[in-house]
N, C-alpha and C positions, 0 to 999 in steps of 0.2 A: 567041604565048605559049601554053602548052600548058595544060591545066587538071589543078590539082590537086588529091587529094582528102585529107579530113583524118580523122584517126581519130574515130569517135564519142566523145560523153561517154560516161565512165563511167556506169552503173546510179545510182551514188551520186548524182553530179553532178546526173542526171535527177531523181530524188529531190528534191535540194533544190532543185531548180529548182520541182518541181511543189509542192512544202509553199511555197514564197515565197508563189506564185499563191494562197495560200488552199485547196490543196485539201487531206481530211481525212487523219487518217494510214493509212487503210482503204484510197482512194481513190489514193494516193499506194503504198501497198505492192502494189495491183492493175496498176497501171501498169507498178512496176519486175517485176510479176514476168511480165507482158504481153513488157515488152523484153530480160527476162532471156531469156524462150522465143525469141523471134525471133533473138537473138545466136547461142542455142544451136541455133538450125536447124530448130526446129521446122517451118517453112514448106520444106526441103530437104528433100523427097516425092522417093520412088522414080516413076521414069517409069510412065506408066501403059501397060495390055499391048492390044491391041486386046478381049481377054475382060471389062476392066475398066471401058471404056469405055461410056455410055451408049448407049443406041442410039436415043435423043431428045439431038438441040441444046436449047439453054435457049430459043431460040428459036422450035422450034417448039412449044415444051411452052407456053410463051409462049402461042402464038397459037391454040394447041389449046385449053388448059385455063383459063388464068389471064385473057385477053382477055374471055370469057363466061361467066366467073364474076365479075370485076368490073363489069363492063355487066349481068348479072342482079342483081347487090347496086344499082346505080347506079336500074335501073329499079324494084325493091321501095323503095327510098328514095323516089323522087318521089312514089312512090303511096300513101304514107302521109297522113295529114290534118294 
């Protein structure tokens, strides 16, 4: 049997799903206006060019910058009293 897929709730729908749960109305209009954007495409980015492109991986930046800088915060912390 093949799988099939359903339309999202409406925005609305999401709404009072999320007020049921107790969340505020500030909290609940940040949400719908979160899924409002993602509906609208906002995550539907123009392809990147190779000019746009970094020229570090998150990876090495990773193990470049952010590995010995945590391991430096990690060793200042123990040596505190």
């Amino acid at each position: 049997m093949p799988v099939q897929g359903s339309d999202a709730a409406s925005v609305e729908d999401y709404s009072a799903t999320l007020a049921q749960y107790g969340l505020s109305p500030a909290w609940v209009r940040g949400l719908a206006d979160v899924a409002t954007a993602q509906n609208d495409g906002i995550y539907d980015v123009e392809p990147r060019d190779p000019e746009a492109v970094a020229p570090t991986t998150f990876r090495a930046w990773a193990q470049r910058t952010l590995v010995p800088a945590v391991q430096d915060t990690a060793i200042t912390t123990r040596r505190r009293p």
